[in-house]
N, C-alpha and C positions, 0 to 999 in steps of 0.2 A: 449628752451621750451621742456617740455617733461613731458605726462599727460599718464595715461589708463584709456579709458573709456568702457562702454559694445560697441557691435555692435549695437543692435537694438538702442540702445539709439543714439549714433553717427546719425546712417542713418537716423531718423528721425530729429532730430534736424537740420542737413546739410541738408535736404531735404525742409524743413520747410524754412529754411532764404534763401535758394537759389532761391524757387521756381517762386520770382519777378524781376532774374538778366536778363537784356539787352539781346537781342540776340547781336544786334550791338553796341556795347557798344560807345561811344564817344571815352570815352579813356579806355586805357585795365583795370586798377585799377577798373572801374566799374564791370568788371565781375570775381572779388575776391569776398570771403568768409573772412572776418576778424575773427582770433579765438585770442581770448583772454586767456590765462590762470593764473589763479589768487591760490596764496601759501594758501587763506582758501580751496581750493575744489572745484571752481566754473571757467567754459569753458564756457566764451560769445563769440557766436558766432551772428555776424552782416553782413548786406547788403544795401547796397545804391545806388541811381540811378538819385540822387539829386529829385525824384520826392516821391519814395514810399520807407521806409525803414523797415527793421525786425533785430529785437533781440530777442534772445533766450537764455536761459541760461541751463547748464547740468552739473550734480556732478561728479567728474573725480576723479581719485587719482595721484594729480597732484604733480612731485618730482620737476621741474623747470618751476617756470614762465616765463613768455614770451608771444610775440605777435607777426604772424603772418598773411599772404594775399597767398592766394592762389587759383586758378579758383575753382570756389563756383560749377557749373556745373562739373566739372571733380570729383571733389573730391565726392559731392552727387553719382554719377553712380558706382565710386569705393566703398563706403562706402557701399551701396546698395546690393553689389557684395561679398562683403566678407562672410566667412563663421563666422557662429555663434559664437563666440570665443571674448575672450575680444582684443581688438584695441589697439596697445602702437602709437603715435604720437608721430615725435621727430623731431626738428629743428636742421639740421647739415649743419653749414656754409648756401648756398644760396638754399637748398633742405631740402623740409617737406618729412620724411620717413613714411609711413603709415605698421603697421606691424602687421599680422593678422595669428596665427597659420603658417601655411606655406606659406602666399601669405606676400609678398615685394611689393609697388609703392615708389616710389618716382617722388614726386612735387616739380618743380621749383617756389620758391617764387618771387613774388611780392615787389616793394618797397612801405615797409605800411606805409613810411610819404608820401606819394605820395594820400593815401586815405585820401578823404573827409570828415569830423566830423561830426558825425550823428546830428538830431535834438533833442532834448530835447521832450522827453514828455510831451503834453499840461497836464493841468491840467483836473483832473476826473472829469466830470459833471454827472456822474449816472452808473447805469449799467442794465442792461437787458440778459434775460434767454436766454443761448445759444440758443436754440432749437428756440425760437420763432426768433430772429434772422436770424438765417438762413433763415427759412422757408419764414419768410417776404420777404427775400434781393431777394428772387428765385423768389416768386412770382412778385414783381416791374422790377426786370435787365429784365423781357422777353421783356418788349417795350422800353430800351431804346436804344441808335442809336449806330450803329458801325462803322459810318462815320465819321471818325478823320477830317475831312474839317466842322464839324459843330459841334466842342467841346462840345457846352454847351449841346447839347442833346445827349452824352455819358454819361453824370451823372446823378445822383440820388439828387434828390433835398428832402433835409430833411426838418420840419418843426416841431420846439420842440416848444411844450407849456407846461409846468407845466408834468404834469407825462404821457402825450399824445404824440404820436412821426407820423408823416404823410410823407409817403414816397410818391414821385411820381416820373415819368419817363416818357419820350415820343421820338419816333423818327418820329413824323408827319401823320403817318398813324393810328400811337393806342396808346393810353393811358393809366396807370395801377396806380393807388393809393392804397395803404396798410394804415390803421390806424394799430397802435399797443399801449400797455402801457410799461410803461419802470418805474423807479423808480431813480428819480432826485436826484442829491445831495442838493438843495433849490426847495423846492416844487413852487415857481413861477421862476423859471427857464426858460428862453423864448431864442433862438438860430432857425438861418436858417444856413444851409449849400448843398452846391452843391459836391458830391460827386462824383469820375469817377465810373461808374457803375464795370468795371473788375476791380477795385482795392477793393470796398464796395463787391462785388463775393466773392474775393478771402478771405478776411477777415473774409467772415462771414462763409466760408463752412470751414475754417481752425482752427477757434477757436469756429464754434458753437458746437463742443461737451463738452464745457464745460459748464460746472452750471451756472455760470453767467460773462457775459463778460464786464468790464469796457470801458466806450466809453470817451472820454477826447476830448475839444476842445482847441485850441489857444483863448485866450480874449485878446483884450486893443481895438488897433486902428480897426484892423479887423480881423473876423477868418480866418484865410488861412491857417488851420492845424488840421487833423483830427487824433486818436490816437485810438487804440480799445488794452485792454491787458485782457491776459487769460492765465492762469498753467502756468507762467513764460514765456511765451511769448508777445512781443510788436509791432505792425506794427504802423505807422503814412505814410502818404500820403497828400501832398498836396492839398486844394482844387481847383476846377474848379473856375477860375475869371470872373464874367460876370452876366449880371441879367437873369433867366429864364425865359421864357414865361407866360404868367397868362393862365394857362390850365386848373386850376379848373372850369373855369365858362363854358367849354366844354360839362361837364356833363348837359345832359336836366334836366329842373325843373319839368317837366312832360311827361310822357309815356303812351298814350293811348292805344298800342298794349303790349301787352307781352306774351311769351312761356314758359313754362317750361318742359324741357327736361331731363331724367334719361342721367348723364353727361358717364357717360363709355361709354355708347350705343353711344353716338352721336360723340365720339372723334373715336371708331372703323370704326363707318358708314365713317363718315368724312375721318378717311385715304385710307380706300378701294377706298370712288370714285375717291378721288384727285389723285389715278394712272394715270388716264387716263388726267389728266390736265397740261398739257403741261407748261413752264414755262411761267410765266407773265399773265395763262390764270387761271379765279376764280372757285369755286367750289358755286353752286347756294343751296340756301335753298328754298323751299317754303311751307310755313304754312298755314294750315287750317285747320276746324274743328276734332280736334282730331288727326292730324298727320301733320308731317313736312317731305318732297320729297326733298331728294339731287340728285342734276345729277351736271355733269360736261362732257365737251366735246361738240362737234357739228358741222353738218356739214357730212363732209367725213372722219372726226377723228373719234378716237375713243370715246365710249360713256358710259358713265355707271349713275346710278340711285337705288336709295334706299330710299325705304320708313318707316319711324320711326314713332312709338306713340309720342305724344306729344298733353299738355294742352295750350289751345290758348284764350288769350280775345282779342278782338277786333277784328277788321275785318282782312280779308286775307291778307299777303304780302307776298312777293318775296326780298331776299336780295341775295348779292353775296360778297363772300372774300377771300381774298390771302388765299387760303389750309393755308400756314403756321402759319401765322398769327392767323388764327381760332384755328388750334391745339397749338400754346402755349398761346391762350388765357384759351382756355379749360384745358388743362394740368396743369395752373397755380392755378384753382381751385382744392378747396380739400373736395370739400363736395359729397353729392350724385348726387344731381341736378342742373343746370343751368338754369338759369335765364335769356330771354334774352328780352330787352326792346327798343321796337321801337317809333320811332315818325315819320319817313317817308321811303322808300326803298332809299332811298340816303342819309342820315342823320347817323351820326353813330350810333353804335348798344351798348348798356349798356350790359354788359354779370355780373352777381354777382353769389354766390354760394347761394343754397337753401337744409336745410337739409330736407323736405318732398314735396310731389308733390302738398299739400296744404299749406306748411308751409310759415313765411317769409323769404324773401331774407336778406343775410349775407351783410350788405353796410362797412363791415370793408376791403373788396376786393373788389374793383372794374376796372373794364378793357374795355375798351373803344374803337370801333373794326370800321378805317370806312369802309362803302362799296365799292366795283369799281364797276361804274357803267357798265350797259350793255344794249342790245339792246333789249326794248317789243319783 
């Protein structure tokens, strides 16, 4: 094998399919880089881990085909490293020669019949605007769970109806739903899927610069194969086995308190006081006529408090919540204002975006916040 390609093109591409290899791999073959080189022009470069895989493909001026394995992580850091200059790549005997103006590596290969046969790409069921995409995935992955002991709630639960896509996500303490539109390939197109939340991340922040990103599922007996391809790139990832919880019916069908909040102002207040809030201990809001008072602390600790404007109906309340939790529910909002809809001080808290301090609330985002309770 024996190809030149540019630098920047190399580091990127090597960086791109390695970016989901094993630390610990099972066996070593999972933490190779497969590079394919083909006599039209074309260096596919692939990754596997029996769970999540990437293909990438890159124009080379390729004098001998061939196919090699070689540490995906090693090779990305040296690719990375070189200087600007075109890359010659050369298979000699059991060593990949990496050759850059004046810098020499040499990698020991891998036995590539020893690597595992990628998945096939499910078939296309639509695709959707990079941009929106991402922004969705970002806004939904903030609640879901990063406790591998309770699987189903590390994924993102999709819900396609026709040109309608419903994300949701929860790790037990808060909930976050995204509508978005998307454009089907059959406009009654109906599909659920349970997503791992860091593999649907990585997916989306990797290919949402592009224009629009194809999303592909497995059909027959059942889906357990999710597919997204962009600029010549393809990732698939297995899905999450298991039925989700019914979390929609969580959201109240009515709210007789509500605030709304200029959302900057309230995420800065919010981290100044949470300095003082020790871990495990909440950061308090309480709302009334025209203003809403954070403190946090108490006691012989330390203490701090801040008083913000704010529009209130209904009568007075008092809630409290994990600091963090509140700033990535706030963070995940992208409008001016925040929205926040009570039905009791123990009850969870509806938070939505609002683009004016009269205007309606945005229900295409919603996040769902509960309290910890505390003491009158």
């Amino acid at each position: 094998m024996r190809f030149r390609v540019d630098r920047d093109v190399l580091a990127e591409a090597v960086t791109w399919t390695a970016r989901s290899l094993p630390t610990r791999p099972p066996v070593p073959v999972l933490a190779g880089v497969r590079l394919e080189a083909d006599a039209s022009g074309v260096v596919q470069l692939s990754s596997f881990d029996y769970e999540v895989s990437a293909r990438s493909e890159i124009a080379a001026d390729v004098s001998e085909p061939g196919t090699v394995l070689v540490s995906g992580r090693l090779l990305a850091e040296i690719s990375r490293a070189l200087p600007a200059k075109p890359v010659d790549v050369v298979l000699e005997g059991t060593k990949v020669t990496v050759t850059c103006g004046a810098s020499r590596f040499s990698l020991l290969t891998m036995p590539v019949e020893d690597y595992p046969a990628l998945p096939a790409m499910p078939d296309v069921v639509g695709s959707i605007a990079g941009d929106e995409l991402t922004a969705a995935v970002g806004q939904v992955t903030v609640a879901a769970s990063r406790d591998d002991t309770l699987p189903l709630l590390t994924g993102v639960r999709l819900e396609i109806e026709g040109e309608r896509i419903t994300m949701l996500a929860t790790d037990r303490y808060r909930l976050a739903l995204r509508e978005l539109t998307w454009t089907p390939s059959s406009p009654d197109y109906s599909a659920t899927a349970l997503v791992r939340a860091r593999t649907l991340s990585d997916a989306a922040k990797s290919l949402g610069g592009s224009d629009r990103v194809a999303v592909a599922l497995s059909t027959g007996a059942g889906v357990d194969l999710i597919g997204f391809e962009a600029g010549g790139r393809h990732t698939t990832s297995l899905l999450v086995d298991g039925e989700y919880p019914a979390v929609r019916r969580l959201f109240p069908d009515e709210t007789p308190i509500h605030a709304v909040v200029p959302k900057q102002v309230l995420v800065e207040a919010a981290r100044r006081v949470s300095l003082v809030a020790e871990r495990n201990t909440p950061i308090r809001l309480a709302f009334s006529e025209g203003q809403v008072v954070l403190d946090a602390g108490q006691g012989d600790d330390a203490q701090a408090s801040e008083a913000l404007e704010a529009a209130l109906t209904g009568e007075d309340i008092t809630v409290a919540f994990n600091p963090q939790f509140l700033l990535d529910g706030l963070g995940a909002l992208d409008t001016e204002f925040v929205r926040m809809s009570f039905t009791h001080p123990n009850k969870p808290v509806e938070f939505t975006g609002q683009g004016s301090l009269e205007g309606e609330d945005d229900k295409r985002y919603r996040y769902l916040l509960v309290p910890i309770r505390f003491a009158s």
